[in-house]
Backbone bond lengths (Angstrom), bond angles and torsions (degrees), N, CA, C in turn:
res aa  C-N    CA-C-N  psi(-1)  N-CA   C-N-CA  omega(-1)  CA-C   N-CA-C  phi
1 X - - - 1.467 - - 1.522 108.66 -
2 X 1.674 109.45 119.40 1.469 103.14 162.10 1.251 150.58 -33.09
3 X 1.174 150.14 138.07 2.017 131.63 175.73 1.645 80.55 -58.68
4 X 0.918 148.26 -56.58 1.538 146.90 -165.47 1.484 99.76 -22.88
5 X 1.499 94.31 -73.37 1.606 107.37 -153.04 1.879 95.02 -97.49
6 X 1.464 128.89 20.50 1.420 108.12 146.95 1.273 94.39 -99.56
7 X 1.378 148.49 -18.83 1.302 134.91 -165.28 2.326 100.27 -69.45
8 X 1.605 77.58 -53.46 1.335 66.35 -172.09 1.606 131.56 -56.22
9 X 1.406 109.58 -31.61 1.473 130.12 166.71 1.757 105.60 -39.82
10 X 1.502 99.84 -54.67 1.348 114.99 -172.29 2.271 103.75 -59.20
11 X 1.332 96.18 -45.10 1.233 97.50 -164.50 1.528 118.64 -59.96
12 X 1.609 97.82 -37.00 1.484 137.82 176.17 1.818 95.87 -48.00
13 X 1.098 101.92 -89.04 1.821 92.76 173.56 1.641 131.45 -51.69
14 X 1.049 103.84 -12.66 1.365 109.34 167.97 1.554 123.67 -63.99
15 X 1.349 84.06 -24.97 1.512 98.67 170.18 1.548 124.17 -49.88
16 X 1.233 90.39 -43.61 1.772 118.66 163.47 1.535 136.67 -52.70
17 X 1.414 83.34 -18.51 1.809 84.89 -178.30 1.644 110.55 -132.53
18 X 1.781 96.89 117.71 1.548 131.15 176.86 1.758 99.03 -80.79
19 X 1.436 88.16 162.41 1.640 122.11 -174.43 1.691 98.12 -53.94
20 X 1.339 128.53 133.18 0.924 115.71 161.09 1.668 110.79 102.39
21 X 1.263 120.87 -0.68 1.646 112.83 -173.51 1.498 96.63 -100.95
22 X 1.119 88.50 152.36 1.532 126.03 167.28 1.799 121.23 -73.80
23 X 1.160 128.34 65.20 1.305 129.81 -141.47 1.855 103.18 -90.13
24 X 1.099 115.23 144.30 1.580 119.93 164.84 1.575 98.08 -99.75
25 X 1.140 126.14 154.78 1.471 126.96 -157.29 1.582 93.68 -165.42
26 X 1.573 106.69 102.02 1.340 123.36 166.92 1.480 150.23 -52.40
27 X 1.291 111.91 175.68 1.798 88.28 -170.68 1.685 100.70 -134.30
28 X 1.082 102.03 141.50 1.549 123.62 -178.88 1.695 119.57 120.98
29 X 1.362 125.56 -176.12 1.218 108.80 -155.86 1.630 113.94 -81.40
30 X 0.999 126.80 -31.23 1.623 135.33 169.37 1.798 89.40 -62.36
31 X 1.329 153.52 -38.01 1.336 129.04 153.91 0.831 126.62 -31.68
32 X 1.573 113.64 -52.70 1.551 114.60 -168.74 1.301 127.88 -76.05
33 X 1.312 98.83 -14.07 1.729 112.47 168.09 1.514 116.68 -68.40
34 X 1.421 108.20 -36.91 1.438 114.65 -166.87 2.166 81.91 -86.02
35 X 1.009 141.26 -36.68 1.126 137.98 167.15 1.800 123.71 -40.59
36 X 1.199 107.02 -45.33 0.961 117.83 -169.79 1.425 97.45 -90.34
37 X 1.205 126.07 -34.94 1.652 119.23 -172.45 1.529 93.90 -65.41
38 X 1.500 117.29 -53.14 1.664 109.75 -168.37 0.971 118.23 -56.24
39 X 1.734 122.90 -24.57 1.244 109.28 -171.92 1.543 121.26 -79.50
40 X 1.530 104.75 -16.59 1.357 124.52 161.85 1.487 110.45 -38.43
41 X 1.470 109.83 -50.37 1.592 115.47 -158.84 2.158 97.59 -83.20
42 X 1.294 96.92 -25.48 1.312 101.86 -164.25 1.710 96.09 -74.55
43 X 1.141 125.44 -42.38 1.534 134.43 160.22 1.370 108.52 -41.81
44 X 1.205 123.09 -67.51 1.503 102.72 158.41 1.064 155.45 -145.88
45 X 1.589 85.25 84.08 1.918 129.77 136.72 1.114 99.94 86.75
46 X 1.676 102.54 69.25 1.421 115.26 158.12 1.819 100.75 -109.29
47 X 1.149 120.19 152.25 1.411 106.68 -168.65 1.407 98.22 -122.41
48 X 1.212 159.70 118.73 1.466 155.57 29.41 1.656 115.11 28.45
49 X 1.924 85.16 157.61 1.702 87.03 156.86 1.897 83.27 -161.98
50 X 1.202 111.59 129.35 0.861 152.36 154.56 1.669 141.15 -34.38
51 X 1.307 128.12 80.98 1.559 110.36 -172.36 1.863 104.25 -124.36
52 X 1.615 102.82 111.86 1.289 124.93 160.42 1.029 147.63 -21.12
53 X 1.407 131.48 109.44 1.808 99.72 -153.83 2.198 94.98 -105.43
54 X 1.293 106.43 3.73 1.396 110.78 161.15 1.622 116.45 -139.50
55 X 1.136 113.36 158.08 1.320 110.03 161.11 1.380 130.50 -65.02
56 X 1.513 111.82 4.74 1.448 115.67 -172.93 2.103 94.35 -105.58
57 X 1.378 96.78 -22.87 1.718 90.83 -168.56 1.889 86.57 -90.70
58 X 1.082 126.39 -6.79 1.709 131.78 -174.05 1.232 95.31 -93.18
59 X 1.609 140.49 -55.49 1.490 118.02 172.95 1.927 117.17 -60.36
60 X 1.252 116.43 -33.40 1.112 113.30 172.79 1.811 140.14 -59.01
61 X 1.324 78.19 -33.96 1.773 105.78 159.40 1.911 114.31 -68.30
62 X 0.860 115.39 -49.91 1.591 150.54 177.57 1.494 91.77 -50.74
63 X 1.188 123.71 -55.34 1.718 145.50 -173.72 1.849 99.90 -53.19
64 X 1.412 80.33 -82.78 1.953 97.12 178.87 1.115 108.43 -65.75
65 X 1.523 134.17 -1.34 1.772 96.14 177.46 1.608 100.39 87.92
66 X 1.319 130.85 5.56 1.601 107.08 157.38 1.639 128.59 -83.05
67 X 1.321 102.55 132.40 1.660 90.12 -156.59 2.127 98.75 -75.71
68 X 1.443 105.73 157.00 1.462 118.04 -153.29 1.780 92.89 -125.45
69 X 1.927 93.24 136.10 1.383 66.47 166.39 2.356 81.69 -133.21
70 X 1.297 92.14 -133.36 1.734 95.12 -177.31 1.410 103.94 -117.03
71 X 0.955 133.84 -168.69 1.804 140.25 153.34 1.366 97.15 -95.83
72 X 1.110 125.40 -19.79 1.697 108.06 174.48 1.459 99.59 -70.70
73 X 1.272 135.15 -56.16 1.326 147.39 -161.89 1.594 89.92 -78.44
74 X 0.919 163.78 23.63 1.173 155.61 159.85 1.734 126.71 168.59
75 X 1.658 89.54 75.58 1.245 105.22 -164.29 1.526 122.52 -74.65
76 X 1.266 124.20 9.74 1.453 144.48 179.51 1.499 107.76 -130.44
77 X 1.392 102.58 113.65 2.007 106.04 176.04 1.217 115.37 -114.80
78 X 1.110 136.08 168.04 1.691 144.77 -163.55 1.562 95.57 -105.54
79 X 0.841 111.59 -18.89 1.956 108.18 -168.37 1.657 102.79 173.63
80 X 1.501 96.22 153.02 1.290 108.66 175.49 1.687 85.14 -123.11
81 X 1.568 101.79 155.74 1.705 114.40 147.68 1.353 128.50 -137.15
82 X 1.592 124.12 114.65 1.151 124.35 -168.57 1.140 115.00 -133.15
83 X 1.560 110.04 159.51 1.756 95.33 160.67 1.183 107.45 -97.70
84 X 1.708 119.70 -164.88 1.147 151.20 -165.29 1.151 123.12 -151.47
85 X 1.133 128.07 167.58 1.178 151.25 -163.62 1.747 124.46 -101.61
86 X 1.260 95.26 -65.06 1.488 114.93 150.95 1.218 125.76 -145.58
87 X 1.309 136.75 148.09 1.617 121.37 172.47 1.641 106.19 -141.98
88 X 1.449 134.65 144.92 1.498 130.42 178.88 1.323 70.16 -98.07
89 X 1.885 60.44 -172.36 2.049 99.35 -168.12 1.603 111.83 -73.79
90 X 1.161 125.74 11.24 1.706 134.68 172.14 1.733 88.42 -100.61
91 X 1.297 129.39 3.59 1.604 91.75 -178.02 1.586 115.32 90.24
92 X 1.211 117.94 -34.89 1.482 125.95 -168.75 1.918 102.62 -74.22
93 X 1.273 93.50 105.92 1.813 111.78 168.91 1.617 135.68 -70.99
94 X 1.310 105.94 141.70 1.977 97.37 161.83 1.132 81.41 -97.98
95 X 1.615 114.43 151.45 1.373 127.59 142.20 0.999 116.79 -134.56
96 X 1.626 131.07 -179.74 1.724 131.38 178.02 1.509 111.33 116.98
97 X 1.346 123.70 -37.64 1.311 130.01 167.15 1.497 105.52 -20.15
98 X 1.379 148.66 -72.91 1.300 141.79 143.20 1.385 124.86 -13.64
99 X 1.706 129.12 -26.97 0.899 135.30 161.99 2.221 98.02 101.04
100 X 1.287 114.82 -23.59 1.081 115.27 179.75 1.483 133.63 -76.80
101 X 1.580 117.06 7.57 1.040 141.94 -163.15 2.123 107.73 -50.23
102 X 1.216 105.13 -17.30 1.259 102.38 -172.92 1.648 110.62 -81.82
103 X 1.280 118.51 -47.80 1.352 136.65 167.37 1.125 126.57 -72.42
104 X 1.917 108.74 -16.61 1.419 91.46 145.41 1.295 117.70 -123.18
105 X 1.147 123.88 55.06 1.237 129.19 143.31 1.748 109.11 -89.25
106 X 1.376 114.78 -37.57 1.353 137.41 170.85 1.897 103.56 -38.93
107 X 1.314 91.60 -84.56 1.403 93.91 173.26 1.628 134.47 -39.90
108 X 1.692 104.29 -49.90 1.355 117.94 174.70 1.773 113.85 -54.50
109 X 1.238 111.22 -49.25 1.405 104.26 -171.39 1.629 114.58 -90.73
110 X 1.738 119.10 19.50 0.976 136.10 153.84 1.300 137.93 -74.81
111 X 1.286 99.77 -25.07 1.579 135.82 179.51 1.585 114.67 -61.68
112 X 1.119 123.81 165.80 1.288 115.71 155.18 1.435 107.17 -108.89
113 X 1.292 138.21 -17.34 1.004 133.61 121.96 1.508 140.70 -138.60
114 X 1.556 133.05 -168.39 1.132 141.45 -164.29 1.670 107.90 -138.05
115 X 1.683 88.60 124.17 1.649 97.05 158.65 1.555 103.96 -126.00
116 X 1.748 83.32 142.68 1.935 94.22 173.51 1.708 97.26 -106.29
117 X 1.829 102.90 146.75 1.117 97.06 173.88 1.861 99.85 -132.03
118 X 1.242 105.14 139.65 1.530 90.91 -162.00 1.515 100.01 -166.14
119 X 1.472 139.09 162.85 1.711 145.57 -160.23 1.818 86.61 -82.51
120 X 1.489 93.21 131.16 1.741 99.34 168.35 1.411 106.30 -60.54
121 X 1.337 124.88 22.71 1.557 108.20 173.29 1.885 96.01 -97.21
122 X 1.361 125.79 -29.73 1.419 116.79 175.32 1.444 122.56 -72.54
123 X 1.605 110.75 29.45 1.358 124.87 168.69 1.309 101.90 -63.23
124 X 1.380 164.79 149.76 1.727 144.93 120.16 1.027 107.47 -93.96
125 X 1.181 127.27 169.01 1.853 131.02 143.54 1.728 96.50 -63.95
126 X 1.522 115.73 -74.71 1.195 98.69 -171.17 1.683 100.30 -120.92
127 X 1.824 104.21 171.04 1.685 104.98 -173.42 1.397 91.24 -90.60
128 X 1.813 90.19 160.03 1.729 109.47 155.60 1.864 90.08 133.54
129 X 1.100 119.52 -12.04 1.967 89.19 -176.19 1.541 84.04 -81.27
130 X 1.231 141.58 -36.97 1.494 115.99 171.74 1.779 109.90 -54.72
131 X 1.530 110.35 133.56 1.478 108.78 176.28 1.644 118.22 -60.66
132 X 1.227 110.35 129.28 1.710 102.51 -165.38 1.756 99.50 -69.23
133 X 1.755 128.18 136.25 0.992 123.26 173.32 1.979 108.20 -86.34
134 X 1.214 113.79 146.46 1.303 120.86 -166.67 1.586 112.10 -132.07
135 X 1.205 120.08 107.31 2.152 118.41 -161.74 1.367 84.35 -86.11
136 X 1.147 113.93 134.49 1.366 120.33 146.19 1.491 108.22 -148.19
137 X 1.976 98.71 162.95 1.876 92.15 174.32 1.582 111.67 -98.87
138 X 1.671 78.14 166.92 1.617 91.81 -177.19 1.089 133.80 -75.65
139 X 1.657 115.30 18.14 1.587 127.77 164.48 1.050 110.65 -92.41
140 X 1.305 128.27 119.22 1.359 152.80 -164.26 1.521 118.60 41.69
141 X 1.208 113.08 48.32 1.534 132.69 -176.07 1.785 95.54 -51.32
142 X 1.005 117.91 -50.75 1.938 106.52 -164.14 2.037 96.99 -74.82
143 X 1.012 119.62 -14.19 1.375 120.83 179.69 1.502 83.67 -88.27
144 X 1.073 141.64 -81.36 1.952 136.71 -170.35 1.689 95.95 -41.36
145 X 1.152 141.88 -42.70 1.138 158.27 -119.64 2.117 75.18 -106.48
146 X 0.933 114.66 -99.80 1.385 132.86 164.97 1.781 104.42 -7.96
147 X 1.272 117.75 -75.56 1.170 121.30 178.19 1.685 125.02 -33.92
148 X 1.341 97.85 -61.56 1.622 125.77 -178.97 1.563 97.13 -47.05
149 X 1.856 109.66 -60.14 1.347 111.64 -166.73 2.174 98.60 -65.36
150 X 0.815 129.42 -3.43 1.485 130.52 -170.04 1.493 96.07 -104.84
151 X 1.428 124.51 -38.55 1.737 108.96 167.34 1.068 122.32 -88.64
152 X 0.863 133.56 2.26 1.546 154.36 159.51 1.683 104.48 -65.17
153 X 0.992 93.45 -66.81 1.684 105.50 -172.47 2.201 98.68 -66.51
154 X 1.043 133.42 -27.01 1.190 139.56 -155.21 1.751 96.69 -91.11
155 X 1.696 103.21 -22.83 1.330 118.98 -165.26 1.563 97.94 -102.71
156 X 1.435 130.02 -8.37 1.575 120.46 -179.18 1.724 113.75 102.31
157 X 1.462 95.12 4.07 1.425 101.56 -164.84 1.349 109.91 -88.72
158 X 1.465 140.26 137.28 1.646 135.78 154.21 1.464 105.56 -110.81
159 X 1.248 124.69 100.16 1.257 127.80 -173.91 1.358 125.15 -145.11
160 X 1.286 110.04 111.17 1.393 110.35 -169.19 1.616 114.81 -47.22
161 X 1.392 116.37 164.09 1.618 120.34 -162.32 1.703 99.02 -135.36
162 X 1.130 126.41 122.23 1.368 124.89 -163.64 1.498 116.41 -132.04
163 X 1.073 123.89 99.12 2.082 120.92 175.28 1.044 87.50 -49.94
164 X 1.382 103.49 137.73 1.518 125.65 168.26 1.534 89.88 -84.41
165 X 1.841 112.59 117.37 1.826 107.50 161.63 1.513 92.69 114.44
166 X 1.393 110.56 -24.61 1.432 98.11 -175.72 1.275 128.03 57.55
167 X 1.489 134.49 -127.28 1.530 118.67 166.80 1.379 122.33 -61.63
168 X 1.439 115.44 -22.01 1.167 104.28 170.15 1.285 113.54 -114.04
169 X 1.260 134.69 114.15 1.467 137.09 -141.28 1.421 116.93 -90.87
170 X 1.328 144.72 88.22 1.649 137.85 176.25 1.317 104.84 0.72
171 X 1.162 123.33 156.66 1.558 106.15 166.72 2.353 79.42 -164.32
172 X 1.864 82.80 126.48 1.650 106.45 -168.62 1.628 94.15 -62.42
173 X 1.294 108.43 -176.59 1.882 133.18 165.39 1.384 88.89 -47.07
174 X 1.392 108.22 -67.97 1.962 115.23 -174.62 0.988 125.58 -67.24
175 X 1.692 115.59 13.48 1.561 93.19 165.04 1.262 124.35 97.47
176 X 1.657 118.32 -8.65 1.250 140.03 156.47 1.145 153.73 -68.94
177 X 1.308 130.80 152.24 2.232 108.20 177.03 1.749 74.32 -109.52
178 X 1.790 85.06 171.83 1.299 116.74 174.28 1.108 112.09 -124.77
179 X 1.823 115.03 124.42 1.866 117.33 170.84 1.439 112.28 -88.84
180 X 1.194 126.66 131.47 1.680 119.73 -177.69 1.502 91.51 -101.62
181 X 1.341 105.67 134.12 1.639 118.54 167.57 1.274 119.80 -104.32
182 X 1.663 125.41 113.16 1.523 101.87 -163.67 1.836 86.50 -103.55
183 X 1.516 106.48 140.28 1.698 111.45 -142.92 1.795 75.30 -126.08
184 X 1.696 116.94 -37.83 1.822 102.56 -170.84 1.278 100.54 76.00
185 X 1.380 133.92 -75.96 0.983 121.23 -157.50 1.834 100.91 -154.58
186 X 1.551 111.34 125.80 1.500 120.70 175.56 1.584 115.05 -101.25
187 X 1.420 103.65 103.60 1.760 93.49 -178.32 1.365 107.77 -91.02
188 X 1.324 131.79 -14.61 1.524 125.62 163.15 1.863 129.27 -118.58
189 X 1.307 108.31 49.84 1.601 106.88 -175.53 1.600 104.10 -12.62
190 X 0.941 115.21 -80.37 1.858 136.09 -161.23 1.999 79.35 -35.21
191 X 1.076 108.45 -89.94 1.893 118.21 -164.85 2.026 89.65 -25.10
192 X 1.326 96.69 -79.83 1.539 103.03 -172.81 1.494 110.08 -40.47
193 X 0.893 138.16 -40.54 1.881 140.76 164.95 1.185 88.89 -32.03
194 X 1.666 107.21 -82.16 1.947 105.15 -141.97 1.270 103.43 -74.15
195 X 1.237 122.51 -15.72 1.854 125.18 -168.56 1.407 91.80 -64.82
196 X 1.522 114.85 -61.85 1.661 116.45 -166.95 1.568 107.98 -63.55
197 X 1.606 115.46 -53.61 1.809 111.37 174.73 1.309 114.23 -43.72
198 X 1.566 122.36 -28.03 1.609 104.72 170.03 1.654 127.36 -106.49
199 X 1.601 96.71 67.57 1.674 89.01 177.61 1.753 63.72 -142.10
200 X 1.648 95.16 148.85 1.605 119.17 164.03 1.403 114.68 -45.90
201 X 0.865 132.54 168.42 1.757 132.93 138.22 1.791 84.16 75.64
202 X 1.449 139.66 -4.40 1.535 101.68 164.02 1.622 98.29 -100.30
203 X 1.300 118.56 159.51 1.541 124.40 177.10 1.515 116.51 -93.09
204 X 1.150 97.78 -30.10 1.614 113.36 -177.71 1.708 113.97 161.82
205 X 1.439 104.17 177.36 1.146 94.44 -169.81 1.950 101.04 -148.98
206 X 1.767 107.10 168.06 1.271 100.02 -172.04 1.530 127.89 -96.83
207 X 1.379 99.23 55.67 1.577 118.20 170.04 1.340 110.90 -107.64
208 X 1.352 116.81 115.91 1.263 137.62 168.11 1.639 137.05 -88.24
209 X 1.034 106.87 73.96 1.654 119.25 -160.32 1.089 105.89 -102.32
210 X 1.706 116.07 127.96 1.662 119.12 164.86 1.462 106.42 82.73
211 X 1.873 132.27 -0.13 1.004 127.46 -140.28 1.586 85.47 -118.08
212 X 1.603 132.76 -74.07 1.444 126.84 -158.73 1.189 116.96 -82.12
213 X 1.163 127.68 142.66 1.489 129.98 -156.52 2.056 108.08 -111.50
214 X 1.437 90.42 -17.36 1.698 81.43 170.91 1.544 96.15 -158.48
215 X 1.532 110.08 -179.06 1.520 109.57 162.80 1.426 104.42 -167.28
216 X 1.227 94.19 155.83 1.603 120.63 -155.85 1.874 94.05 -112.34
217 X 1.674 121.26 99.81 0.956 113.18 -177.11 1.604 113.44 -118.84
218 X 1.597 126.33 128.06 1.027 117.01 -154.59 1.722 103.16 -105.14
219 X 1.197 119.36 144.22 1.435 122.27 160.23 1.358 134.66 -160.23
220 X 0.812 146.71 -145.17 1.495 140.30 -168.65 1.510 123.83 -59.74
221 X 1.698 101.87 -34.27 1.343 131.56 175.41 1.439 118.67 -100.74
222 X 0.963 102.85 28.25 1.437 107.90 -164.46 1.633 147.76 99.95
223 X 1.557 125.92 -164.74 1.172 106.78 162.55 1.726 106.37 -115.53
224 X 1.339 86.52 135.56 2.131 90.98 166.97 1.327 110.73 -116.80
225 X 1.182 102.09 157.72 1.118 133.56 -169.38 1.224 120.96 -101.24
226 X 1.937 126.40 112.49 1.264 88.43 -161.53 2.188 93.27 -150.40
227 X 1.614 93.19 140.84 1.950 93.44 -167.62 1.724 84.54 -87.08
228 X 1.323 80.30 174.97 1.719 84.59 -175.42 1.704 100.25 -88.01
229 X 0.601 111.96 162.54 1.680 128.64 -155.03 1.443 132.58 -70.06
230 X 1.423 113.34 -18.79 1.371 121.65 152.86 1.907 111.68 -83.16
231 X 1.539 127.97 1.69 1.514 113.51 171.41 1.625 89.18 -116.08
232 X 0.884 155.74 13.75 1.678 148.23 -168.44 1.946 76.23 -85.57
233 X 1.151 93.39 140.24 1.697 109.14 171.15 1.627 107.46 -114.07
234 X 0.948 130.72 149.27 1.547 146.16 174.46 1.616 106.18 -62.91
């Protein structure tokens, strides 16, 4: 995806945000577009305040002049804007590719709501050829490691399981590694959610269900706009 066409994605939701919100502000490079456009508006003197869903989208803010606050300091937000990874036509996302998937899941379901802004190529019919990202900690990672590969398998799945970093292991804001699951193809998000939330040692994971409420997808023709697929009206 072009800086062209994340800017515009970015600009597209901007549309979205009035004087006075409480914004969650995403991480990866279609973030930083929508980052950099706000700070445009924040220059002149639109007033926001801002909470980070990494320390890499918090120095960047820090850069331009968007004012920052914490989720402790403002534990209720008006909107988040992020990209994604992949999302079908229900709205339902991969995220984590950035590796920050925990904090912004944090942020996102803080919100009252969520826009994704992201290249109309992360349209799918269904998720999973993006590798699903999976947080877990690094205490007893090959026992979490083991588990995951056993609900996976309980679920129909053969799918390779990959440390993000390999010998040298990613390690999130929190302190975490990341397992990438390459899944090809997810025929039940919802099952795969709770299967993975109940093994110890994972923290969460980058499936986004029930969570973004629109998305701003940019491409050749423009940007559309699009609800997830049971509220789109005729």
């Amino acid at each position: 995806m072009s800086d062209q066409l994340k800017r515009q994605a970015a600009e597209a939701a901007l549309e979205e945000v009035t004087p006075g919100m409480r914004l969650g502000i995403g991480t990866g490079s279609t973030a930083e577009q929508f980052v950099r456009a706000l700070a445009e508006k924040v220059q002149g003197g639109l007033s926001v305040i801002g909470v980070p869903t990494s320390e890499r989208t918090a120095a960047l803010c820090r850069e331009l002049g968007v004012p920052l606050a914490t989720l402790e300091e403002c534990p209720e937000l008006d909107l988040t804007v992020d990209g994604a990874d992949e999302l079908d036509p229900k709205l339902r996302l991969i995220k984590g590719g950035g590796g920050a998937l925990l904090r912004e899941k944090i942020v996102a379901t803080a919100s009252r709501r969520m826009i994704v802004i992201a290249d109309a190529s992360k349209k799918v019919a269904r998720l999973g050829a993006f590798a699903l990202p999976v947080e877990v900690v690094p205490f007893g990672l090959r026992v979490t490691r083991n588990a995951v590969a056993r609900a996976l398998s309980n679920l129909g799945y053969d799918a390779p399981i990959l440390l993000r970093g390999g010998d040298t292991p990613f390690v999130t804001d929190g302190g975490h590694h990341i397992l990438d699951i390459d899944l090809r193809e997810i025929t039940d998000p919802e099952a795969l959610s709770r299967s993975l939330l109940d093994i110890p040692g994972v923290v969460d994971h980058g499936l986004f269900l029930g969570i973004a409420d629109a998305a701003y997808l940019a491409g050749a023709d423009g940007v559309e706009r699009l609800l997830p697929v049971a509220d789109q009206q005729n």
